[in-house]
C-alpha positions in Angstrom: 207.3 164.8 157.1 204.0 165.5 158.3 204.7 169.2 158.7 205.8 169.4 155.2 203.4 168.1 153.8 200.6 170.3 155.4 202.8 173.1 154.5 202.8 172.4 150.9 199.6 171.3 150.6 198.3 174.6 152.7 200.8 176.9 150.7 199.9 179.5 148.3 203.0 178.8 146.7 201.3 178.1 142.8 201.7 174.5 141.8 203.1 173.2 145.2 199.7 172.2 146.5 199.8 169.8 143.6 202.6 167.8 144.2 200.8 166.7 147.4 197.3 166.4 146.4 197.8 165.6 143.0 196.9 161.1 142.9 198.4 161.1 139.0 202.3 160.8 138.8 202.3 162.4 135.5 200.4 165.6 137.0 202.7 165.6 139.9 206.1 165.2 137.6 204.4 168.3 135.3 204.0 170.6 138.6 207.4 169.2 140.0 209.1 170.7 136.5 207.2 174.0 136.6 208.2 175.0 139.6 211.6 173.7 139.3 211.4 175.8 135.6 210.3 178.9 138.1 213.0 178.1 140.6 215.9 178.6 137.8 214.7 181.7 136.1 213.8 183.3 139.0 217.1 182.3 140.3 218.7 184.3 136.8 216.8 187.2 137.1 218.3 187.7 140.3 221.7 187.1 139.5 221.8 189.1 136.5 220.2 192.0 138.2 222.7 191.5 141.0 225.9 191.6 138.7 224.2 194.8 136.8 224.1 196.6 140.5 227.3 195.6 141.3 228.7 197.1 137.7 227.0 199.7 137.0 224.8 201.0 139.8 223.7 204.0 138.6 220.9 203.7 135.7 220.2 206.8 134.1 217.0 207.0 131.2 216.9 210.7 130.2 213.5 210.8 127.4 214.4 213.0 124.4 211.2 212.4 122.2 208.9 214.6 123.9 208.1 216.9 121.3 206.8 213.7 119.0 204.5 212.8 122.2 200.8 213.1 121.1 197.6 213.2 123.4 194.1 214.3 123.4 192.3 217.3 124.5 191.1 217.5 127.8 187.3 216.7 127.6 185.1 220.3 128.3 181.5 220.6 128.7 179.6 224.0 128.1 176.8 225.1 129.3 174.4 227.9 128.8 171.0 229.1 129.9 170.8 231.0 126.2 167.0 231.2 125.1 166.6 232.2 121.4 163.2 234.1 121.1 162.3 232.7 117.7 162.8 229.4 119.1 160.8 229.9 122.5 157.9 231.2 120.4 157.6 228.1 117.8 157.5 226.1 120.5 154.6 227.8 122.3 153.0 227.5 118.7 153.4 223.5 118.0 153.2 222.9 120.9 150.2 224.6 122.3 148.9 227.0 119.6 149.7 230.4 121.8 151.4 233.2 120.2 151.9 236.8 121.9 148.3 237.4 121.9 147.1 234.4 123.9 145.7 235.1 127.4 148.1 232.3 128.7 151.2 233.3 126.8 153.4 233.9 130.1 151.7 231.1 131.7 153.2 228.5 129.0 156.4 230.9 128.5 156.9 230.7 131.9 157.2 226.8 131.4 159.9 226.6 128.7 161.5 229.0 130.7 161.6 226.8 133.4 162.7 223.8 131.1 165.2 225.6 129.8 166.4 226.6 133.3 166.3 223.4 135.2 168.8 222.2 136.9 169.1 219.4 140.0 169.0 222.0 142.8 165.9 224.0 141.2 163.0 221.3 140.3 160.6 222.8 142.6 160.4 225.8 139.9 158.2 223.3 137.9 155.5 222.9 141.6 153.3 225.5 139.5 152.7 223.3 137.0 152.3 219.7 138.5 148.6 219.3 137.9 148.3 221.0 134.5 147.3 218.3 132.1 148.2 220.3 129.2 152.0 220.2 129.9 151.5 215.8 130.7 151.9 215.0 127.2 155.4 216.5 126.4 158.5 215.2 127.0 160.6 217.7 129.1 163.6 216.0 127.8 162.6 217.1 124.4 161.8 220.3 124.9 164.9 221.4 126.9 166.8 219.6 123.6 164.7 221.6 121.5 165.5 224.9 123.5 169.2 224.2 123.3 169.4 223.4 120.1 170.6 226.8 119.2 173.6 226.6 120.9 174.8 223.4 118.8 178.4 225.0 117.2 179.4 224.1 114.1 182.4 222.4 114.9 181.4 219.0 115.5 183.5 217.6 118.5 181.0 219.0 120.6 177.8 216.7 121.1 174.8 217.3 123.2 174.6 215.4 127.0 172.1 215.7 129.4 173.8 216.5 133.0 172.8 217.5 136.2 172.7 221.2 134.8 170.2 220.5 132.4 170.8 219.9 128.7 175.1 220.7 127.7 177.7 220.6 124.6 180.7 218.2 126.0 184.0 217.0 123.6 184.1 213.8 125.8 184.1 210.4 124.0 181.8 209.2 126.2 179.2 211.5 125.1 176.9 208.4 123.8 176.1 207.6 127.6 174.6 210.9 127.8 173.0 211.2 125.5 169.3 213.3 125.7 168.1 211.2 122.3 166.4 207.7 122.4 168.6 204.4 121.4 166.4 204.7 118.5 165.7 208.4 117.4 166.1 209.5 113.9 167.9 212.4 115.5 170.7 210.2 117.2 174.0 212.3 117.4 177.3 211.8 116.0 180.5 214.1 116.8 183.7 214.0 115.6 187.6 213.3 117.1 189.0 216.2 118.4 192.1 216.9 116.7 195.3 215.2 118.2 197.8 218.0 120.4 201.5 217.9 120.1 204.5 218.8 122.7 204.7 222.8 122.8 201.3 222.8 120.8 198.5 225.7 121.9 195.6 223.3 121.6 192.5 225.5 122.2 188.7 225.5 120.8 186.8 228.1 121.0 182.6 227.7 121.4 181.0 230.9 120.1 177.3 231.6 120.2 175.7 234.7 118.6 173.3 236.6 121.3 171.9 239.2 118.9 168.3 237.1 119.0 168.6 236.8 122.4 167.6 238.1 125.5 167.9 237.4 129.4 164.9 235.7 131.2 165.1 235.3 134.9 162.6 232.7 136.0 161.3 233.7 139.8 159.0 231.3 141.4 157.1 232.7 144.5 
């Protein structure tokens, strides 16, 4: 008797601990039902899935809705190191009054250059400008939004993220936790669904960007 009571009482068996540790009657009659209500159906589950093996034992479930079957676009995320020239040059302007003419033009173009080129593997390209307290003052974050902001299509399932590669376009859902604008900017983004696919569908989107104002700039850092 001993031995079954440890048993039960050590058992991980739900509601059989109870019966032996329980002081009330009325909680041990409630925990004495329940597991003789568990007992029985688990007992008819059993038998009915025995009598169905031994009648049919072969279950065959062939699916022949498919082409109703809707799902969602793969998420995609592109990026580009695209510098528009009009762009580059306003920034250089509000930023730091230097147009063309300035002594320091390629110094400071050199910088949103650099911005716009970062990337996780390349941050000692910004070493030339550590100590420059000209460039303390503005948000790098903003400026390589700024620089990108070219490239925002105008379909608008693609939002802006900031990744490891610098600022992107992505169709995730998730875009809001990458977001390169503050909880509380004005400029807070907002994209839309992608469009549903369908069985035997060609779901594709196409991201275009024009590169008639643009031209390539290779950032080298000695």
């Amino acid at each position: 008797m001993d031995l079954l009571r440890t048993f039960a009482s050590e058992s991980s068996i739900h509601g059989l601990a109870h019966l032996v540790r329980s002081q009330h009657w009325l909680e041990k009659a409630f925990w004495l039902a329940m597991l003789a209500f568990s007992v029985v159906c688990t007992v008819s589950i059993c038998n009915m899935h025995w009598e169905r093996f031994q009648n049919n034992a072969t279950v065959l479930n062939v699916e022949t809705d498919y082409l109703s079957w809707v799902f969602r676009p793969p998420a995609a995320t592109v990026c580009s190191d695209h510098v528009n020239e009009e762009k580059l040059n306003q920034l250089l302007q509000r930023y730091w009054k230097v147009d063309a003419n300035h002594s320091e033009y390629e110094y400071f173009r050199l910088f949103l250059l650099t911005v716009n080129r970062a990337r996780f593997d390349n941050l000692i390209t910004f070493e030339p400008f550590v100590n420059d307290s000209r460039l303390a003052s503005v948000s790098v974050i903003v400026l390589a939004r700024e620089l990108k902001s070219p490239l925002t299509p105008p379909w608008k399932t693609f939002a802006p993220v900031l990744t490891e590669v610098g600022v992107c376009y992505s169709s995730t859902m998730l875009y809001a936790f990458q977001s390169p604008y503050g909880l509380r900017s004005e400029e807070n983004y907002t994209k839309v669904r992608p469009a549903d696919c369908f069985t035997l569908d060609v779901c594709r989107t196409m991201v275009a960007m024009s590169h008639m104002d643009s031209i390539r700039n290779d950032v080298v850092s000695d």
